[in-house]
N, CA and C atoms as an extended XYZ file, in Angstrom:
318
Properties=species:S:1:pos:R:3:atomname:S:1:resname:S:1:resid:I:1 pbc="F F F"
N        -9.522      -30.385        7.936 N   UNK     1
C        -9.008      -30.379        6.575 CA  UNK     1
C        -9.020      -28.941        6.043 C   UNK     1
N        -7.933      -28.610        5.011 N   UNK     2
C        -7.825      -27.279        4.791 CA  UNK     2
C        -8.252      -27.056        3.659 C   UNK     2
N        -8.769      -26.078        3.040 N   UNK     3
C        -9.359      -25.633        1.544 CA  UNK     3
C        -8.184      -25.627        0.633 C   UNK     3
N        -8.175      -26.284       -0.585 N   UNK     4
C        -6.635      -25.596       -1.130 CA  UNK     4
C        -6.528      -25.064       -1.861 C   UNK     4
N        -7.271      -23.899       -1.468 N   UNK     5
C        -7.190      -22.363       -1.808 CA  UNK     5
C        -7.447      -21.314       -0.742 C   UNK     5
N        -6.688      -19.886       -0.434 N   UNK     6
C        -7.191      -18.850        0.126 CA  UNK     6
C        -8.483      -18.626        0.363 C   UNK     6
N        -9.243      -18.536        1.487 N   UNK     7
C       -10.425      -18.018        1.597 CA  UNK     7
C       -10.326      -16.155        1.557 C   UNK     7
N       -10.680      -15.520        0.662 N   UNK     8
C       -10.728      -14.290        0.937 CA  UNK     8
C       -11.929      -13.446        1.440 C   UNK     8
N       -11.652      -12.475        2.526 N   UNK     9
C       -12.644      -12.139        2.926 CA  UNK     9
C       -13.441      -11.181        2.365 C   UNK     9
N       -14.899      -10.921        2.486 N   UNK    10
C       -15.797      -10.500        1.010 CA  UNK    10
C       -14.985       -9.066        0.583 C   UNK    10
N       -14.613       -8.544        1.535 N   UNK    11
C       -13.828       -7.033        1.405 CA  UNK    11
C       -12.724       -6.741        0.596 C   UNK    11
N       -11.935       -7.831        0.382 N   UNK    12
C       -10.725       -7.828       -0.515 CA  UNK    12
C       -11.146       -7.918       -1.881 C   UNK    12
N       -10.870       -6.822       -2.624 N   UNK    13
C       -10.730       -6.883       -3.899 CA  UNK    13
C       -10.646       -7.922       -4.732 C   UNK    13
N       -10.921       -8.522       -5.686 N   UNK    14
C       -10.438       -9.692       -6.290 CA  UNK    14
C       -10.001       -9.018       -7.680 C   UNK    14
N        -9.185       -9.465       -8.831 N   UNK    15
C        -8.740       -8.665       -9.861 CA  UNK    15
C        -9.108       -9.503      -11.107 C   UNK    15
N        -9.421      -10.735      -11.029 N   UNK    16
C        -9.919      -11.888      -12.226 CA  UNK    16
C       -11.306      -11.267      -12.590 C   UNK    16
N       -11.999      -10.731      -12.220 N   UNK    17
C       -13.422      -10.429      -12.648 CA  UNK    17
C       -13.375       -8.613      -12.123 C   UNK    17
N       -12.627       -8.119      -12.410 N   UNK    18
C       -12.458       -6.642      -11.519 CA  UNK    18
C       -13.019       -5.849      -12.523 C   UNK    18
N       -13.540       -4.911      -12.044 N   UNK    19
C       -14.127       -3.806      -12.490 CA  UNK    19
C       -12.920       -2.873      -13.250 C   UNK    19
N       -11.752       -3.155      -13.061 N   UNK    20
C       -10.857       -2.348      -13.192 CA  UNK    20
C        -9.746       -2.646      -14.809 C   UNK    20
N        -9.744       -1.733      -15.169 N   UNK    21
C        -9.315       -1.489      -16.672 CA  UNK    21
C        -7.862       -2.381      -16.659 C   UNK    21
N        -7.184       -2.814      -17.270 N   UNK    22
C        -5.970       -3.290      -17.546 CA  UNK    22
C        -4.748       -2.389      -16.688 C   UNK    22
N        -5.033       -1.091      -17.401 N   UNK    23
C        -3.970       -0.239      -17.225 CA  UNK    23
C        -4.253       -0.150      -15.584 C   UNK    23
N        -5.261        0.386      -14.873 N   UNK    24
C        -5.520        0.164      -13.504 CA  UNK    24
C        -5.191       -0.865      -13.069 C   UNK    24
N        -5.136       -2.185      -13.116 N   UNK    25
C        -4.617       -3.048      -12.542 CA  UNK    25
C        -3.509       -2.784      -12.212 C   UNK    25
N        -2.240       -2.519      -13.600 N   UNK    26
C        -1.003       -2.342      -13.519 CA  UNK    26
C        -0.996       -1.203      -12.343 C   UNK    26
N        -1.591       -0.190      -12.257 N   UNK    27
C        -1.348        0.762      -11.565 CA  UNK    27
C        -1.494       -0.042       -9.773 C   UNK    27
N        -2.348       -0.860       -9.711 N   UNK    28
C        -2.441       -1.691       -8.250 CA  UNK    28
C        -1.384       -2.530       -8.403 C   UNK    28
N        -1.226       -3.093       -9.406 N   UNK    29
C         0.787       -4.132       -9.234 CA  UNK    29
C         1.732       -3.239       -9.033 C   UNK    29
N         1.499       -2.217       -9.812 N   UNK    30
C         3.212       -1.532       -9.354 CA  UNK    30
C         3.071       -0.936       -7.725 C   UNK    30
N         2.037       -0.880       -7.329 N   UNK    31
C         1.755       -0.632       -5.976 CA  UNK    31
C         2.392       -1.350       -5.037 C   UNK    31
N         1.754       -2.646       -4.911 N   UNK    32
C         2.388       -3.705       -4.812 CA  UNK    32
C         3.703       -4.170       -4.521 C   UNK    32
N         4.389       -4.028       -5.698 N   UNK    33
C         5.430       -4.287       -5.439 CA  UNK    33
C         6.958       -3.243       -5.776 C   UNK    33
N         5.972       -1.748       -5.411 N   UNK    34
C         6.765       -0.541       -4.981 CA  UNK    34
C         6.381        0.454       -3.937 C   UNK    34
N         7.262        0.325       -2.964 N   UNK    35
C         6.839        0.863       -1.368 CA  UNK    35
C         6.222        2.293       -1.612 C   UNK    35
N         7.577        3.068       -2.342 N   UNK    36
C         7.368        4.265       -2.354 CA  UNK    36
C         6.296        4.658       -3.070 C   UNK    36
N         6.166        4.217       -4.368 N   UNK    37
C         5.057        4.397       -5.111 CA  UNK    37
C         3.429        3.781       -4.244 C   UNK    37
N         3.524        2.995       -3.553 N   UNK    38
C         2.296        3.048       -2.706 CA  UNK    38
C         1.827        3.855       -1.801 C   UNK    38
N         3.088        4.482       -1.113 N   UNK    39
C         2.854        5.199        0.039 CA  UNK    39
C         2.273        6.564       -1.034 C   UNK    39
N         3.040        6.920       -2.345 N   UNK    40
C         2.445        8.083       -2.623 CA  UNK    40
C         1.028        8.291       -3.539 C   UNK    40
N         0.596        6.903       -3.967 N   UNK    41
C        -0.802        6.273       -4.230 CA  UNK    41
C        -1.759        6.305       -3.548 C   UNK    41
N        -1.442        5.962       -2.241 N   UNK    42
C        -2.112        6.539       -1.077 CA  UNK    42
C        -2.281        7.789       -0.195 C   UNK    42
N        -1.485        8.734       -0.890 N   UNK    43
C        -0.950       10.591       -0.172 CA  UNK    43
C        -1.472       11.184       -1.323 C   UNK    43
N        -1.136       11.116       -2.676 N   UNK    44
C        -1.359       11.673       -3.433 CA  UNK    44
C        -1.521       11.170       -4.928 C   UNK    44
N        -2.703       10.565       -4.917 N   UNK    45
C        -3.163        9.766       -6.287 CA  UNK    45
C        -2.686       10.570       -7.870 C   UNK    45
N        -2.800       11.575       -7.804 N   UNK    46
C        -2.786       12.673       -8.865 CA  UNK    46
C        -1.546       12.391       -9.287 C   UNK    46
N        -0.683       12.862       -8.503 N   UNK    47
C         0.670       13.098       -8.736 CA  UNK    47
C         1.494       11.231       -9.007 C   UNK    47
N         0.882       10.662       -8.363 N   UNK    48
C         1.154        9.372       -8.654 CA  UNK    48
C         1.400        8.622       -9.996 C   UNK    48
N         0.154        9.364      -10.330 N   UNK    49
C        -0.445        8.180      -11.490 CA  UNK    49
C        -0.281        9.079      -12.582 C   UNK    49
N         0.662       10.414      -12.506 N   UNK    50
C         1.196       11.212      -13.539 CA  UNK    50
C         1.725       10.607      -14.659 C   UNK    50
N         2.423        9.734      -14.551 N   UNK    51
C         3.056        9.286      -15.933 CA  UNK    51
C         2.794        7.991      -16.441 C   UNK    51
N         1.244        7.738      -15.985 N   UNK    52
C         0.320        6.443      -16.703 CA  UNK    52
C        -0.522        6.752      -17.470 C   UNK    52
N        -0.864        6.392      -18.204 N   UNK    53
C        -1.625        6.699      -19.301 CA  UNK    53
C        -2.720        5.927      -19.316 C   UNK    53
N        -3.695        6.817      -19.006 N   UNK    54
C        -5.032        6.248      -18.088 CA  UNK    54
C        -6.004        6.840      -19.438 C   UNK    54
N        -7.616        5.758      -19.270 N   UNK    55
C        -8.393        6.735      -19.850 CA  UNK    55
C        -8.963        7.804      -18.995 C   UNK    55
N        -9.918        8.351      -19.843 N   UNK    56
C       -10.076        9.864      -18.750 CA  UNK    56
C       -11.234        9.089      -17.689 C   UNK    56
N       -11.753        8.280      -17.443 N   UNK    57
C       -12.961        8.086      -16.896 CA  UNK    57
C       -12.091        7.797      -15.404 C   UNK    57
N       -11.460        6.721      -15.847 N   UNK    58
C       -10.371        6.155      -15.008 CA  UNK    58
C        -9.243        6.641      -13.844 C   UNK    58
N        -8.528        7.873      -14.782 N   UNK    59
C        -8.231        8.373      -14.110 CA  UNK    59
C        -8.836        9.450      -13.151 C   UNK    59
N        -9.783        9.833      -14.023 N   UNK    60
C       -10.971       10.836      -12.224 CA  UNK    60
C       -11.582        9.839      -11.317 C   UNK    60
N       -11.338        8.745      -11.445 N   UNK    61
C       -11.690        7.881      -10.829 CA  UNK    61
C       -10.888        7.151       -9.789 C   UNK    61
N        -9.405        7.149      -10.543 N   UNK    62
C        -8.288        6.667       -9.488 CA  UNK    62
C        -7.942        8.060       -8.847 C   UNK    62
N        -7.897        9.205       -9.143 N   UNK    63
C        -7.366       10.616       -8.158 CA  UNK    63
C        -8.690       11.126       -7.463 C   UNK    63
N        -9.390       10.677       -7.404 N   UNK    64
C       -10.973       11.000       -6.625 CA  UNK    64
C       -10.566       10.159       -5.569 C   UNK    64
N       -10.047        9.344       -5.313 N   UNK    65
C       -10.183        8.696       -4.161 CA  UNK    65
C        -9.251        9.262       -2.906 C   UNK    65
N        -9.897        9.506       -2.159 N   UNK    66
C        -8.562        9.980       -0.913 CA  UNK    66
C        -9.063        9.487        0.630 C   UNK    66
N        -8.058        8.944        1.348 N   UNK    67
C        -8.454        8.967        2.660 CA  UNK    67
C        -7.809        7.299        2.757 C   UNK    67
N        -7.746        7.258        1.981 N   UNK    68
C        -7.717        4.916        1.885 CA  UNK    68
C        -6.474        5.284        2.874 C   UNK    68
N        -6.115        3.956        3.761 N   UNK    69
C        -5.535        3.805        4.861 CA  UNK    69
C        -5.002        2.768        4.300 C   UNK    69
N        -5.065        2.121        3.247 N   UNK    70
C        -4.328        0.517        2.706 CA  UNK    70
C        -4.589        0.580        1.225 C   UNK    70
N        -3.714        0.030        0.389 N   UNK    71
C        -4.098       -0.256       -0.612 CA  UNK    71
C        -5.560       -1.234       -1.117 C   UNK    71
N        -5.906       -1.988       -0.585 N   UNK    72
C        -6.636       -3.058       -0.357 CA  UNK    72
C        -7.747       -1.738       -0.055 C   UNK    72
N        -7.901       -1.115        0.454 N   UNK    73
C        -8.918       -0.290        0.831 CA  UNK    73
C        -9.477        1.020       -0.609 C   UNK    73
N        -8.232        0.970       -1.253 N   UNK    74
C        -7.819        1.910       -2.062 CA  UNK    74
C        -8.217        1.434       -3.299 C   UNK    74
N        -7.785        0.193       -3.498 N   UNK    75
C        -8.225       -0.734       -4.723 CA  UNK    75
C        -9.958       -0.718       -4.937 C   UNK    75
N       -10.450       -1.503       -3.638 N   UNK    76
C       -12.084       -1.595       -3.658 CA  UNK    76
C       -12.916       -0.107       -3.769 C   UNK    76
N       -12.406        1.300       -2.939 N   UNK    77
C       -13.306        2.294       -3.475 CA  UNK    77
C       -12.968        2.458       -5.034 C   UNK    77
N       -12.150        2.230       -5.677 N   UNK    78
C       -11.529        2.597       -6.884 CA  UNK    78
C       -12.931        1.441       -7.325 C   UNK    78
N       -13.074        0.668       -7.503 N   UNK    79
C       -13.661       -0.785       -8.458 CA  UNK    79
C       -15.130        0.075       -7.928 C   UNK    79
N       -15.488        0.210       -6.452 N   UNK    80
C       -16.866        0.398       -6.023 CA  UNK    80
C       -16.973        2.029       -7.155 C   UNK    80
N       -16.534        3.369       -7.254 N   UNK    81
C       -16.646        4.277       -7.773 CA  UNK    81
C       -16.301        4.025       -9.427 C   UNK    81
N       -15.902        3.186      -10.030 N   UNK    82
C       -15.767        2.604      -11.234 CA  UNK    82
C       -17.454        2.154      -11.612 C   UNK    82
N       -17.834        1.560      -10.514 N   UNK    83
C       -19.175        0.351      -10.696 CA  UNK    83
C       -20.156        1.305      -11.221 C   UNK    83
N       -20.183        2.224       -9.542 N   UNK    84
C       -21.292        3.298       -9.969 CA  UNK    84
C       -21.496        4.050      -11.241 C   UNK    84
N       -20.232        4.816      -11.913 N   UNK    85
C       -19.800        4.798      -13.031 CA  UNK    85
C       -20.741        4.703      -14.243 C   UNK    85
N       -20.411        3.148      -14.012 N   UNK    86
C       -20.743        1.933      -15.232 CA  UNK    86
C       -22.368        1.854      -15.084 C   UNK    86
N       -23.213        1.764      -14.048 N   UNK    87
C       -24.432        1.825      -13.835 CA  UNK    87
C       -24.953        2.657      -13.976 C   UNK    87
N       -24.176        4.283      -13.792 N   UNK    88
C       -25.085        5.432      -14.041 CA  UNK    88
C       -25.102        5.319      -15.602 C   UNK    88
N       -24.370        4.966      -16.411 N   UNK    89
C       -24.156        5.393      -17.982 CA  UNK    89
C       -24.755        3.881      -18.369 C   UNK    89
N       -25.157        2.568      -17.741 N   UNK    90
C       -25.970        1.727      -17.940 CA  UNK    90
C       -27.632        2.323      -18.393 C   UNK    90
N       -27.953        3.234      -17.044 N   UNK    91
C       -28.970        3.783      -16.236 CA  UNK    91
C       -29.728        4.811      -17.598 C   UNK    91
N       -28.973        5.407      -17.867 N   UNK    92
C       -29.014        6.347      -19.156 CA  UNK    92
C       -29.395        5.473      -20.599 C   UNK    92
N       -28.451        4.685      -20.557 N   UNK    93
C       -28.875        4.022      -22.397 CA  UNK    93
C       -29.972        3.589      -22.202 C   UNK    93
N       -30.480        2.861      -20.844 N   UNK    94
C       -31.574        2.197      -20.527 CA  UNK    94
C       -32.830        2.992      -20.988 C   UNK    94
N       -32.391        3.979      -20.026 N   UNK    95
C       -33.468        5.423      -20.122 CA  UNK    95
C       -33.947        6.090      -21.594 C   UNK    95
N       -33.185        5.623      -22.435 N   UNK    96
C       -32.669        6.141      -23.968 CA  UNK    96
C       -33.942        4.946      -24.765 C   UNK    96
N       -33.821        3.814      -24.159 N   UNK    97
C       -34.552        3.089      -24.990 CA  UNK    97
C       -35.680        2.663      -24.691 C   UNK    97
N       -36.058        2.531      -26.085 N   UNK    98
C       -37.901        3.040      -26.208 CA  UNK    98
C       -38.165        1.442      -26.535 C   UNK    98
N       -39.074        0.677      -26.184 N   UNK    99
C       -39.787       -0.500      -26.659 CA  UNK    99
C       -40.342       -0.013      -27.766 C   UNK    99
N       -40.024       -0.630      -29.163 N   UNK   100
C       -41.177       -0.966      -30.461 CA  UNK   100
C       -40.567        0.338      -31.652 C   UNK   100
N       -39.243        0.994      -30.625 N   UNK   101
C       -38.620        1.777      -31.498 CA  UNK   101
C       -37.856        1.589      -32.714 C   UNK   101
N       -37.153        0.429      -32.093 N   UNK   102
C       -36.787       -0.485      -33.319 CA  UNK   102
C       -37.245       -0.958      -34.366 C   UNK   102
N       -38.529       -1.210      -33.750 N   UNK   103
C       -39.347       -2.278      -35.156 CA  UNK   103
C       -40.222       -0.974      -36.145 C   UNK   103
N       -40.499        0.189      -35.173 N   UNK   104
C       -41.043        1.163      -36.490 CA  UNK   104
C       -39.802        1.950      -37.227 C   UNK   104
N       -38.656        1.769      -36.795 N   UNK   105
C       -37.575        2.704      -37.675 CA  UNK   105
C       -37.314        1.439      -38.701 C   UNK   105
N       -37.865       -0.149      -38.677 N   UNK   106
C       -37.580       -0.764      -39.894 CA  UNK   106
C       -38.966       -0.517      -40.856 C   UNK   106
């Protein structure tokens, strides 16, 4: 009997719960379903993603990546270097807060 749904394997990106901003997504659809614009997503992120209007975090984040051999490969360091990101500046507020600081500034 068959699942009736795709099994995806843990490596593939998923985009329903993605680490990845709106506008980044779009930037992985138009990939998708534009050859040329993938092949040069994958050669040259910078120049690619020139006339998207990215935030700044985002975009050093989508032109930092180089070497991906697939989009699918390209997508996940993008979400994995997004994550880290998000955890280092987690890592910090964390670091920022003091137990019992709250209750003596009331």
């Amino acid at each position: 009997m068959h699942a009736p749904f795709e099994v995806l394997p843990v490596s593939t990106p998923t985009f329903a719960s993605s680490a990845l901003s709106d506008e980044l997504q779009a930037v992985i659809g138009q990939a998708l379903v534009d050859r040329a614009f993938h092949d040069l997503l994958l050669a040259n992120p910078r120049k690619a993603l020139a006339g998207f209007e990215l935030a700044h975090r985002d975009r050093a984040a989508a032109t930092a990546i180089r070497g991906a051999s697939s989009l699918a490969e390209y997508a996940l360091r993008l979400e994995q270097r997004l994550a880290r990101i998000r955890h280092r500046l987690l890592v910090r507020e964390l670091q920022g807060f003091r137990p019992g600081a709250a209750r003596a500034a009331s």
